[in-house]
Every structure is written in structure tokens, then in C-alpha cells.
TIMI-2910 file (N, C-alpha, C, CB; in pm, 1 decimal, decimal comma, always signed):
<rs>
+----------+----------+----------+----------+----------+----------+----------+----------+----------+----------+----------+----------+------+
!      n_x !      n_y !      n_z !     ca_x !     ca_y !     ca_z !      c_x !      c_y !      c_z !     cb_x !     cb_y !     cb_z ! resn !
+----------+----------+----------+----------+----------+----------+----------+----------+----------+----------+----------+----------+------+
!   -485,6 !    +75,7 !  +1198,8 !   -488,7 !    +46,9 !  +1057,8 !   -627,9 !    +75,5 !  +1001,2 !   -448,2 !    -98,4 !  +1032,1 !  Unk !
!   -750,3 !    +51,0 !  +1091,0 !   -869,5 !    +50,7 !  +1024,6 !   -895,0 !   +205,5 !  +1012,0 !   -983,4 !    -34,4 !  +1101,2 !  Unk !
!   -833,7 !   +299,1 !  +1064,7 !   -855,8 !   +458,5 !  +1069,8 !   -800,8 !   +508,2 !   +908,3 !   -746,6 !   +541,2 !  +1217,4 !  Unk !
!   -654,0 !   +441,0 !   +900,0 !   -582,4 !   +471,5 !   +805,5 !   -669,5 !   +430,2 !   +673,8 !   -448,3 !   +408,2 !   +824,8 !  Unk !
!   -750,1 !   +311,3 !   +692,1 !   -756,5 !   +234,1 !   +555,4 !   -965,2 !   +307,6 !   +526,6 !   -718,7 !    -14,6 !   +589,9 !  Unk !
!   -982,8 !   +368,7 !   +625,7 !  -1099,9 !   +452,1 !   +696,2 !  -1209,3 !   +317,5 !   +683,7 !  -1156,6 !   +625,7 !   +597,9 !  Unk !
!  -1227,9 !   +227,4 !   +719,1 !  -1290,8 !   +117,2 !   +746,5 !  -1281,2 !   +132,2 !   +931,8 !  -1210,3 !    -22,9 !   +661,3 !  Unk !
!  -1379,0 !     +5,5 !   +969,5 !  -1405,9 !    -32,2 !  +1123,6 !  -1302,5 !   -157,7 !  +1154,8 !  -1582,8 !    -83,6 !  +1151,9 !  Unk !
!  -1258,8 !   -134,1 !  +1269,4 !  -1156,3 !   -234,4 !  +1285,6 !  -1219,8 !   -387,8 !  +1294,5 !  -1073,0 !   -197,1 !  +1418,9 !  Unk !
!  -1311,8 !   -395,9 !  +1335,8 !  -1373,5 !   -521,5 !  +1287,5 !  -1371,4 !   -600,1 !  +1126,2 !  -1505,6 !   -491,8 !  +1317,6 !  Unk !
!  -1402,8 !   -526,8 !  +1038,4 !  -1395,9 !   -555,2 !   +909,4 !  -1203,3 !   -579,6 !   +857,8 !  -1486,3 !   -415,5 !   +833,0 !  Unk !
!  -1129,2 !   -485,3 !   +940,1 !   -992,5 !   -522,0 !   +906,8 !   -958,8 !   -651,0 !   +979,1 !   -892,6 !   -408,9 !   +944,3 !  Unk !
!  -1006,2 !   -651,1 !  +1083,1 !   -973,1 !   -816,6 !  +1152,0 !   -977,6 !   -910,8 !  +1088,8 !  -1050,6 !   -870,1 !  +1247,9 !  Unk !
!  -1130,4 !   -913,1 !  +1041,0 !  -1206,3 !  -1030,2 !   +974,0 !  -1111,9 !  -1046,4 !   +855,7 !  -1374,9 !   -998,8 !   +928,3 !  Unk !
!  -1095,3 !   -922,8 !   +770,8 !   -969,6 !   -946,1 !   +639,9 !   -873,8 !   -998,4 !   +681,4 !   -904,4 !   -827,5 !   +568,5 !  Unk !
!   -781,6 !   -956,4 !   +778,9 !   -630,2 !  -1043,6 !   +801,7 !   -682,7 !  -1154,2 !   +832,2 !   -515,0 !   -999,4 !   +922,4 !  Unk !
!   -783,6 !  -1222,5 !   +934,9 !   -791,2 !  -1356,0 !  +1001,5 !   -833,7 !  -1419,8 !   +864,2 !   -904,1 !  -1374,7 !  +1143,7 !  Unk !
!   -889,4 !  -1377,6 !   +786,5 !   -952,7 !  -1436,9 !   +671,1 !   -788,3 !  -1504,2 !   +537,8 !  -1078,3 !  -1274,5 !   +595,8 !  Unk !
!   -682,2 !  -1379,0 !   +581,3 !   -572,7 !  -1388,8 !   +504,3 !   -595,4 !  -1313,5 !   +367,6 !   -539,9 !  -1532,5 !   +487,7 !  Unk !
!   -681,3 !  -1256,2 !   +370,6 !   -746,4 !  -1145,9 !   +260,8 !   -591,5 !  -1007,8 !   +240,6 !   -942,6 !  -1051,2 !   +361,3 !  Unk !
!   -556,2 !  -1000,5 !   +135,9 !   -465,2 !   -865,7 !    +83,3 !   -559,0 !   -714,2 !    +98,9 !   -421,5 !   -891,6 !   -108,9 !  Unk !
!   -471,1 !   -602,4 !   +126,4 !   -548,7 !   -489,1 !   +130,7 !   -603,3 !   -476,6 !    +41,0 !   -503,6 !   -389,5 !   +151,3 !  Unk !
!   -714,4 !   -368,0 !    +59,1 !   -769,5 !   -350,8 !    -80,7 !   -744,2 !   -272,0 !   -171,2 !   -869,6 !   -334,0 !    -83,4 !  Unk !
!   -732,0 !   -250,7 !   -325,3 !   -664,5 !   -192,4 !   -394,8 !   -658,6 !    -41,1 !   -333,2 !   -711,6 !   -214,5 !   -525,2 !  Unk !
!   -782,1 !     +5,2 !   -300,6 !   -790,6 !   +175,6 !   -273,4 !   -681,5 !   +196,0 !   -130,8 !   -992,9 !   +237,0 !   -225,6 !  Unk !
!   -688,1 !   +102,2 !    -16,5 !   -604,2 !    +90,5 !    +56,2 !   -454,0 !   +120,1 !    +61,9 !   -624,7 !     +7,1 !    +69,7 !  Unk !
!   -380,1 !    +78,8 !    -52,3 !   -240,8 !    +62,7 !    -82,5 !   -175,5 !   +191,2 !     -2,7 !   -212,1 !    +60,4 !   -253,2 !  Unk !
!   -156,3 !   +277,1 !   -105,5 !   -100,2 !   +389,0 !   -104,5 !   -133,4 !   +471,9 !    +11,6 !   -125,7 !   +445,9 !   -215,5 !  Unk !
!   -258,4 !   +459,9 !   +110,3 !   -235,3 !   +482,7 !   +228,3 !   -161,8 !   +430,6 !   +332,1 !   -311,6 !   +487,1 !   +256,0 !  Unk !
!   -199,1 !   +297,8 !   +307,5 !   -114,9 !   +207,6 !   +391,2 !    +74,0 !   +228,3 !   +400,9 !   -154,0 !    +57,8 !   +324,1 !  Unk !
!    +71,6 !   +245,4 !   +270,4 !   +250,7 !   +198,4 !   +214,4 !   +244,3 !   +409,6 !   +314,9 !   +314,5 !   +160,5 !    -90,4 !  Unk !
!   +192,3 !   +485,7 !   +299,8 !   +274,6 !   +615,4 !   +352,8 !   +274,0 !   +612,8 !   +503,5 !   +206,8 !   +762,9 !   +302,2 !  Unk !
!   +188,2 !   +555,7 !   +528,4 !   +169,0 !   +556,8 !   +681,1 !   +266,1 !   +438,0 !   +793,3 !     -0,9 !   +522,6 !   +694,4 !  Unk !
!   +273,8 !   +318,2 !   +671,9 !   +403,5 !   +178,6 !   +749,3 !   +494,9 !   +229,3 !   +713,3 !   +421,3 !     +3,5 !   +699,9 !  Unk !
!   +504,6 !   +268,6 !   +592,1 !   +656,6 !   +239,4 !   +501,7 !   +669,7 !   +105,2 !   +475,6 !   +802,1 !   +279,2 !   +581,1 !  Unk !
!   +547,1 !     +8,5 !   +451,3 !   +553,5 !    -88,2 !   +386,0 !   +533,3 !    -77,5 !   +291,8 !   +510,9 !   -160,2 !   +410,9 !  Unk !
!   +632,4 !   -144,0 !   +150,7 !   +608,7 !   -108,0 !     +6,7 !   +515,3 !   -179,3 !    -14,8 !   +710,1 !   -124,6 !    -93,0 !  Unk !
!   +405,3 !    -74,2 !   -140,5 !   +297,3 !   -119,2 !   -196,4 !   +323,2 !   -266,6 !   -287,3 !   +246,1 !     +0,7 !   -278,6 !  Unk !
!   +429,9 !   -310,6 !   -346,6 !   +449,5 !   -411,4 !   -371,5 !   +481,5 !   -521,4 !   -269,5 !   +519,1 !   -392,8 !   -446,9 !  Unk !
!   +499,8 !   -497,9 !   -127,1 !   +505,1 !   -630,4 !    -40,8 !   +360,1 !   -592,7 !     +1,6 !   +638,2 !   -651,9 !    +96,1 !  Unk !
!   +260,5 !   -489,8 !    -34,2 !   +143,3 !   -539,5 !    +12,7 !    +63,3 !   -580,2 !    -68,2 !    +85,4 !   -468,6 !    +78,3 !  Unk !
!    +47,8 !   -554,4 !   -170,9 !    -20,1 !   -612,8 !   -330,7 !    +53,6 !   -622,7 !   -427,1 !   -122,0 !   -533,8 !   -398,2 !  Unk !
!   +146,6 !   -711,6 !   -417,7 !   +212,2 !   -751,0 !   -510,6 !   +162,4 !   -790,4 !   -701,6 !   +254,0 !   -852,0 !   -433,5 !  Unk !
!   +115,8 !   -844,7 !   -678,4 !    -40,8 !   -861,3 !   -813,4 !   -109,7 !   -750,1 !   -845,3 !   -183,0 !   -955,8 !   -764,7 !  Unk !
!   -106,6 !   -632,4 !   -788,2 !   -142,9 !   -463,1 !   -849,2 !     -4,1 !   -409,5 !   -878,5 !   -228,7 !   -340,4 !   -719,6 !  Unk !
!   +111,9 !   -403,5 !   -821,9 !   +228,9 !   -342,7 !   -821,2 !   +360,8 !   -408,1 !   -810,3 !   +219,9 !   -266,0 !   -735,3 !  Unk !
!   +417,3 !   -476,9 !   -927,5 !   +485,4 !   -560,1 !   -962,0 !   +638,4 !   -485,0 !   -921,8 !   +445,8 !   -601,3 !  -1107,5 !  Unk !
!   +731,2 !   -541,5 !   -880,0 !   +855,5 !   -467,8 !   -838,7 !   +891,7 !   -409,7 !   -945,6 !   +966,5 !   -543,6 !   -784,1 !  Unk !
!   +879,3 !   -410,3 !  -1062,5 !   +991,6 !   -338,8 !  -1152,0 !   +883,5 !   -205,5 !  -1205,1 !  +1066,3 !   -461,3 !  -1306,4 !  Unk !
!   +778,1 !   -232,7 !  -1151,6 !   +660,9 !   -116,2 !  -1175,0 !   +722,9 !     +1,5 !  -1034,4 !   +449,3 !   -201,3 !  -1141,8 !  Unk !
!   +748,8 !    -85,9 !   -927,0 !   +758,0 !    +26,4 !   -796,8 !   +920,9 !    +63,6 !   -822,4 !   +720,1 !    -54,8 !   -604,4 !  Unk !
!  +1020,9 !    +11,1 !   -866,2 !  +1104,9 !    +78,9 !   -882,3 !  +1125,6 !   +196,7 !   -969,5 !  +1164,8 !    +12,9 !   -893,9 !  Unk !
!  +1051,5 !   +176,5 !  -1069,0 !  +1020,4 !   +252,2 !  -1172,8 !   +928,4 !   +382,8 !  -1119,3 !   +949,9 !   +159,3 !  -1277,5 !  Unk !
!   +833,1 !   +368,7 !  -1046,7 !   +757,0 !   +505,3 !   -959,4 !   +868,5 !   +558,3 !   -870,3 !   +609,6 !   +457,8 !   -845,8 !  Unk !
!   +958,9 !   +478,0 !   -805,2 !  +1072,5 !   +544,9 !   -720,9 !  +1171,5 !   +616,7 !   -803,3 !  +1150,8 !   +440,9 !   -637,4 !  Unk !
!  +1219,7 !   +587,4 !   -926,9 !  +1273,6 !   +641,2 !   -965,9 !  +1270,0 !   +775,8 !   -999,7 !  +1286,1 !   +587,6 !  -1013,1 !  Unk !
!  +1150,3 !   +787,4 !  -1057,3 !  +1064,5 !   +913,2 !  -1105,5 !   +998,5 !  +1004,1 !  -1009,6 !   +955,5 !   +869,0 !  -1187,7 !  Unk !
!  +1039,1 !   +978,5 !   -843,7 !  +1046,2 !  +1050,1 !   -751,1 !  +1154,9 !  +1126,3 !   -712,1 !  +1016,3 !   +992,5 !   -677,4 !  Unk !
!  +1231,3 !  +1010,2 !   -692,1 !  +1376,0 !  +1086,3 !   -745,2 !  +1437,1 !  +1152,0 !   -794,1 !  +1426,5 !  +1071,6 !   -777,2 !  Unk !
!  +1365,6 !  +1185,3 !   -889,6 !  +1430,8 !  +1271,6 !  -1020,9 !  +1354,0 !  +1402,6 !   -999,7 !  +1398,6 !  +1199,1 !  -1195,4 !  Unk !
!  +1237,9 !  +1405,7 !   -920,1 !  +1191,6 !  +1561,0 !   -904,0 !  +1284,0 !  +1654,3 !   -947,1 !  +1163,0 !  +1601,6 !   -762,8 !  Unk !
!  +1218,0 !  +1768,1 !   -957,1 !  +1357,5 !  +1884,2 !   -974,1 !  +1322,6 !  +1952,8 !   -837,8 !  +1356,5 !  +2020,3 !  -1136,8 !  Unk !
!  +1406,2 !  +2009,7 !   -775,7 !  +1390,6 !  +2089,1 !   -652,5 !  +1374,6 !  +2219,3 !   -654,3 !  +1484,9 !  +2075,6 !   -577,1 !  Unk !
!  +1302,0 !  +2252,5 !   -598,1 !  +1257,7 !  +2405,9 !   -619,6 !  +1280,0 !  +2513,9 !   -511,7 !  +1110,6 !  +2409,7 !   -642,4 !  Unk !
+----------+----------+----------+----------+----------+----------+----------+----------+----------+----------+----------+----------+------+
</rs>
């Protein structure tokens, strides 16, 4: 995780043991790399009806 989030795994420790949320710049790496949604990881930056709303509008790409 600390590669992904490009931090030292020490500093990610200290955040979870601390109970600390990722950090905003974090998200969107995190969420491509778990497939944990950015709203179960910062919920308070990315409100569910905000992430359904970005899914949707993925969806709808046109294909080329």
C-alpha cells in the first residue's frame, strides 16, 4: 500500500494504527489498485450519490 500511495510503509502504519483515513491525493490510487470504492475510503470527500454519479458517466463512454 505504501508503494501505491508512494509514501514509506512506516508512515502508512502509523496512519492505520493511528485510525487516520487516506489521504485525499491517495484515493483514486488506492480505489484502482483494491477496487475499494473511493467512497468506502473517504467517504466525507466522495459522498455516494457523487460516486454513482462518476460511475455513471463512465458508463456512458462512447466506444470507439
Amino acid at each position: 500500500m505504501a508503494e501505491v500511495c508512494g509514501k514509506k510503509q512506516p508512515t502508512i502504519s502509523k496512519r492505520l494504527k493511528a485510525g487516520k483515513p487516506a489521504e485525499p491525493e491517495e484515493v483514486l490510487a488506492i480505489e484502482a489498485e483494491t477496487g475499494i470504492s473511493r467512497h468506502d475510503l473517504r467517504p466525507d470527500l466522495y459522498p455516494q450519490e457523487m460516486v454513482s454519479r462518476d460511475n455513471a458517466s463512465v458508463d456512458q463512454r462512447p466506444e470507439r
